[in-house]
PAZA-360451 format. One record per atom (N, C-alpha, C): residue number from 1; residue in three letters; atom name; z, y, x. Coordinates in steps of 0.1 Angstrom, whole numbers, plus 5000, padded with zeros to 4 digits. Atoms other than C-alpha are relative to their C-alpha. Layout:
% PAZA-360451
[NUM,ALA,CA,[Z,Y,X]]
...
This chain:
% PAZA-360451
[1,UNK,N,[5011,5000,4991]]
[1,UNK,CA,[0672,1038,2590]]
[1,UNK,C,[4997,4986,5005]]
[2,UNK,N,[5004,5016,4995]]
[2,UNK,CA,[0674,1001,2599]]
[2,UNK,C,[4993,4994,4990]]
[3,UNK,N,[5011,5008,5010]]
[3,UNK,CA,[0659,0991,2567]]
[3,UNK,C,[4987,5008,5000]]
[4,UNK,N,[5012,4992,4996]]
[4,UNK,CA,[0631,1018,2572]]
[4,UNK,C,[4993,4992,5015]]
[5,UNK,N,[5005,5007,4990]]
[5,UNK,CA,[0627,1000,2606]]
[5,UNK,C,[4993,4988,5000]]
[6,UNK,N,[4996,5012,5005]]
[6,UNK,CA,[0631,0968,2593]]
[6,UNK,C,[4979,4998,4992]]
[7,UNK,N,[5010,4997,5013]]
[7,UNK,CA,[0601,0979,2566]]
[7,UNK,C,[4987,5004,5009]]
[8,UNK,N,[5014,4995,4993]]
[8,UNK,CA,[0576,0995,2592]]
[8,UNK,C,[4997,4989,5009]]
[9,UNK,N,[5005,5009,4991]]
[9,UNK,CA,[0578,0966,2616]]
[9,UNK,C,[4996,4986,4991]]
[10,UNK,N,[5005,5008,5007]]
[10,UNK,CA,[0570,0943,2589]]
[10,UNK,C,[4985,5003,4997]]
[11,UNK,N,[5014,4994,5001]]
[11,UNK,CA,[0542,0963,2575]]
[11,UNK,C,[4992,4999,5012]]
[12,UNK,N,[5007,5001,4988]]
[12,UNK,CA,[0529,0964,2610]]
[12,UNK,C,[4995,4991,5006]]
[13,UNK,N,[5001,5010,4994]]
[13,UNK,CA,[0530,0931,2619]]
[13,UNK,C,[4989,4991,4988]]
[14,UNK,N,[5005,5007,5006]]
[14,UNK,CA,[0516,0921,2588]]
[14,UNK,C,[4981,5008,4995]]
[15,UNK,N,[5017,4997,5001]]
[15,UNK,CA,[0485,0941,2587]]
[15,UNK,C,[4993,5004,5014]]
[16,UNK,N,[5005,5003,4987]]
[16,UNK,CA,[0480,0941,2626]]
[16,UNK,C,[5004,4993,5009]]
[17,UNK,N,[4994,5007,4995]]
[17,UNK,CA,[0497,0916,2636]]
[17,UNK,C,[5004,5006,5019]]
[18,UNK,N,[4994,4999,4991]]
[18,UNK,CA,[0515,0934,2663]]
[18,UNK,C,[5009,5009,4998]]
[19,UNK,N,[4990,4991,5004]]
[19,UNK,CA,[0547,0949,2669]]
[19,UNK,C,[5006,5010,5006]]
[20,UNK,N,[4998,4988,4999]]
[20,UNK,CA,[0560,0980,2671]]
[20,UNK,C,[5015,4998,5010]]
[21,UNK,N,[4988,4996,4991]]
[21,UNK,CA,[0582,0993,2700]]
[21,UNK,C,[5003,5008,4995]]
[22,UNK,N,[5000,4991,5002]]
[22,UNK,CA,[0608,1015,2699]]
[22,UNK,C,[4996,5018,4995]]
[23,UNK,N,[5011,4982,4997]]
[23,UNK,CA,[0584,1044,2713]]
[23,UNK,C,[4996,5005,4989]]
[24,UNK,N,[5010,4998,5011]]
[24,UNK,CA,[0564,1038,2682]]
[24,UNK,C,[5006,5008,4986]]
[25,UNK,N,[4991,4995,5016]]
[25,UNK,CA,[0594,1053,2655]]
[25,UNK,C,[4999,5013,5004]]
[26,UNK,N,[4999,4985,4996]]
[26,UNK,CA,[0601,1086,2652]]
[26,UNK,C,[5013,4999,5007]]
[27,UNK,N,[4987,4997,4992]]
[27,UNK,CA,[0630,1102,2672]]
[27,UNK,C,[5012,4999,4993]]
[28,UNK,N,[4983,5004,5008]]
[28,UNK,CA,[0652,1101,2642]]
[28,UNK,C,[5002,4984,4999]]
[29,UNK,N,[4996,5015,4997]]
[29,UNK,CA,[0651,1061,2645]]
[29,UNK,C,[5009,4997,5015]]
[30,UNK,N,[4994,5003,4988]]
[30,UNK,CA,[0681,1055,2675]]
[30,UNK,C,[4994,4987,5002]]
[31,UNK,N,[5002,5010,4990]]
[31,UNK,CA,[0680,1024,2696]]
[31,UNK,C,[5007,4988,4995]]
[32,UNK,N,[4987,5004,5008]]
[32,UNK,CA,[0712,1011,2677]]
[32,UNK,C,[4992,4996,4989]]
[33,UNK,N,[5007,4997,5017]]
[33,UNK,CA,[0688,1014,2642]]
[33,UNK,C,[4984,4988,5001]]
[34,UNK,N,[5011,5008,4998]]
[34,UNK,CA,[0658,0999,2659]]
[34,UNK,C,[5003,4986,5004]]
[35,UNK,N,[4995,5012,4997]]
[35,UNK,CA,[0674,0966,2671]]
[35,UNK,C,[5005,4990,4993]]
[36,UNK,N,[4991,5013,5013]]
[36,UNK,CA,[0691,0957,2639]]
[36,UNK,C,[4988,5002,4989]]
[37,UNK,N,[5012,5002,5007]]
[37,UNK,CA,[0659,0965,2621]]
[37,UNK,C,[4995,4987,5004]]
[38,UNK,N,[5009,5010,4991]]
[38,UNK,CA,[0644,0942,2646]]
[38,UNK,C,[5004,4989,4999]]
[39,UNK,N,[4997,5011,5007]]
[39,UNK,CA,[0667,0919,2635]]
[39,UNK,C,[4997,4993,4990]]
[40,UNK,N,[5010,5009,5015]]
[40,UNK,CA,[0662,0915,2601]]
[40,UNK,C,[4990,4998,4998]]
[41,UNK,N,[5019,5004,4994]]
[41,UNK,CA,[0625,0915,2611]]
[41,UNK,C,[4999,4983,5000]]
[42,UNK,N,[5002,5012,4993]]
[42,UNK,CA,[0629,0881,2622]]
[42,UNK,C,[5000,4995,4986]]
[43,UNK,N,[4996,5005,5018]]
[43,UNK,CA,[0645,0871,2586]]
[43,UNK,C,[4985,4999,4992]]
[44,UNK,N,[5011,5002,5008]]
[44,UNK,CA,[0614,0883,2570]]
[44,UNK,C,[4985,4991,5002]]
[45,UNK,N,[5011,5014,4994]]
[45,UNK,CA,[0590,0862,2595]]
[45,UNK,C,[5003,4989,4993]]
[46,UNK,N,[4996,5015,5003]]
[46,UNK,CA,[0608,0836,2588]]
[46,UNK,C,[4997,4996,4986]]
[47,UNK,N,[5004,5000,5013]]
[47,UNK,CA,[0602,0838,2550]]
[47,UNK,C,[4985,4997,5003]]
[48,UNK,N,[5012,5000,5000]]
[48,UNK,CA,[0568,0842,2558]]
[48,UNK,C,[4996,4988,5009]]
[49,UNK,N,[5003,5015,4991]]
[49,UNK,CA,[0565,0809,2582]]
[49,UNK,C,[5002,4992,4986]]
[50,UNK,N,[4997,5012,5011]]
[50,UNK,CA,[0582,0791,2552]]
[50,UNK,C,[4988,5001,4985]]
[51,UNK,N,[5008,4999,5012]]
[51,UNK,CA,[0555,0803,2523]]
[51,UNK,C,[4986,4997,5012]]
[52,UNK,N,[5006,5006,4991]]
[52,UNK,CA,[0530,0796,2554]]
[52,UNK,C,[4998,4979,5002]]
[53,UNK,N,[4997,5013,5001]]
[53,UNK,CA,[0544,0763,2555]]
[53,UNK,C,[4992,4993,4991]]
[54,UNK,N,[5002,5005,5017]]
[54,UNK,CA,[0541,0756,2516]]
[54,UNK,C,[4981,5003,4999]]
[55,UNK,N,[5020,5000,5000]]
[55,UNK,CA,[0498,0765,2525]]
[55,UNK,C,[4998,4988,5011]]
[56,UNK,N,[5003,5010,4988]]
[56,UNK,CA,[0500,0742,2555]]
[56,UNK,C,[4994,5006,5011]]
[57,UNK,N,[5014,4987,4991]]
[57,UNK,CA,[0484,0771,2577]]
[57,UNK,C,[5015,4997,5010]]
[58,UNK,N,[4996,5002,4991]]
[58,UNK,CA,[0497,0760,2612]]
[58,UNK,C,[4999,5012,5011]]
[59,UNK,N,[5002,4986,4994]]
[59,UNK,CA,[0487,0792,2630]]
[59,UNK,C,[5008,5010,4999]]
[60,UNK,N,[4985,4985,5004]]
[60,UNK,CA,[0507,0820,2615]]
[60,UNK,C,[5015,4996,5001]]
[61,UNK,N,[4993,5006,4996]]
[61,UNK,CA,[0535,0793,2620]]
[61,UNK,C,[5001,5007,5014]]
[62,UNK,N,[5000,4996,4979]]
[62,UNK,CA,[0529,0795,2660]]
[62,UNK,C,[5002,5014,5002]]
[63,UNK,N,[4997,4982,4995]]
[63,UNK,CA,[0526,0834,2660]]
[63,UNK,C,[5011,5002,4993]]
[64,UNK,N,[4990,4999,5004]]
[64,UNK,CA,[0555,0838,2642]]
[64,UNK,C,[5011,4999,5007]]
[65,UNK,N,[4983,5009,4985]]
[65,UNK,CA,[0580,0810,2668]]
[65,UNK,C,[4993,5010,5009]]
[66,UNK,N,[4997,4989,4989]]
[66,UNK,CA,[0566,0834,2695]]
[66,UNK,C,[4998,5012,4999]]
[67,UNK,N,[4995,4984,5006]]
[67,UNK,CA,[0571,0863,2677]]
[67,UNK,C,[5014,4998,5004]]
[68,UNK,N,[4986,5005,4999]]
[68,UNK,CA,[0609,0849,2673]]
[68,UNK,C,[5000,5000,5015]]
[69,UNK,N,[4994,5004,4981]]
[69,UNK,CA,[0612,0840,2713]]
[69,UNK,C,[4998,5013,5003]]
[70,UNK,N,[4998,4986,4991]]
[70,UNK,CA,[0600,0876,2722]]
[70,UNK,C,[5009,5010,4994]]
[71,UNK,N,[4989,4996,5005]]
[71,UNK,CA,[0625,0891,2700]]
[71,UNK,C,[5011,4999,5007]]
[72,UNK,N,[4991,5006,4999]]
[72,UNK,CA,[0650,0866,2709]]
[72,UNK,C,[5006,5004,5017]]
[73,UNK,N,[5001,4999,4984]]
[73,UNK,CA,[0641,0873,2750]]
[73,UNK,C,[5005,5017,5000]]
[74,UNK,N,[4996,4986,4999]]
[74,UNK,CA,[0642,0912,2745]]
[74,UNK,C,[5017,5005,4994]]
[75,UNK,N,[4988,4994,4998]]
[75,UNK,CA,[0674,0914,2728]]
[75,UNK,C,[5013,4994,5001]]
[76,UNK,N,[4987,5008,4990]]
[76,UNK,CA,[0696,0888,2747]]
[76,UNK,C,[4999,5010,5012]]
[77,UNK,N,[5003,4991,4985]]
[77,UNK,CA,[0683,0914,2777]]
[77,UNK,C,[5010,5013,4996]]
[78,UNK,N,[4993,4988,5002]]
[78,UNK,CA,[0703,0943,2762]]
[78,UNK,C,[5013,4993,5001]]
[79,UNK,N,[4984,4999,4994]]
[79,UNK,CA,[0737,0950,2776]]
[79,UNK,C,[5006,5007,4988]]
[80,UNK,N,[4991,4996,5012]]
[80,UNK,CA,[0758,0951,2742]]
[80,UNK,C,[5019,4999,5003]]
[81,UNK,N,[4986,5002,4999]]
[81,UNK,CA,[0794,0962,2748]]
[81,UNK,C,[5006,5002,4986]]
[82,UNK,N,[4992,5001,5012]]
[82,UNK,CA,[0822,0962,2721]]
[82,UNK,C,[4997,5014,4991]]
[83,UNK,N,[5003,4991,5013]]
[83,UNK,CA,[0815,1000,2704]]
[83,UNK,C,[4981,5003,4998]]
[84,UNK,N,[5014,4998,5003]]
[84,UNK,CA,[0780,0990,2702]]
[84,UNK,C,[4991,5012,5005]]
[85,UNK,N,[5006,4988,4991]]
[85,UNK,CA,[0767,1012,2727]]
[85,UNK,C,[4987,4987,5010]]
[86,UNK,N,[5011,5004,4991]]
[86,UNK,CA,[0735,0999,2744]]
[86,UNK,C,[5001,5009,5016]]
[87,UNK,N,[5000,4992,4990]]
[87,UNK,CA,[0728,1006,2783]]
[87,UNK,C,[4990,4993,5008]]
């Protein structure tokens, strides 16, 4: 389910440039599933800044780093204890 996450918030981001909350998955996507999706999300920006790069296109650059910081801000805010229980 995190790579399904992983896969729709890509898709999303890359043909509407915006991203999907939680809310937006189905119920079988947990919280746990959507976060590490939302992880490797970043990974795949990041690829996509670097082939951005290699065009010289400064824009999709910028939305991308504050793509990354609102990531970065939302899930330093989650309260992660040791059996990976969110609260």
């Amino acid at each position: 389910m995190e790579e399904y996450a992983e896969g729709e918030l890509l898709y999303h981001w890359i043909s509407k440039q915006e991203l999907l909350t939680k809310s937006q998955f189905p119920s079988i996507v947990n919280i746990h599933e959507y976060v590490n999706g939302l992880a490797d999300f970043t990974g795949e920006i990041g690829r996509l800044a670097v082939m951005y790069a290699s065009e010289r296109k400064l824009a999709p650059i910028q939305d991308i780093q504050q793509l990354d910081t609102v990531i970065y801000d939302y899930i330093t805010t989650l309260n992660i204890v040791s059996n990976n229980s969110f609260f």
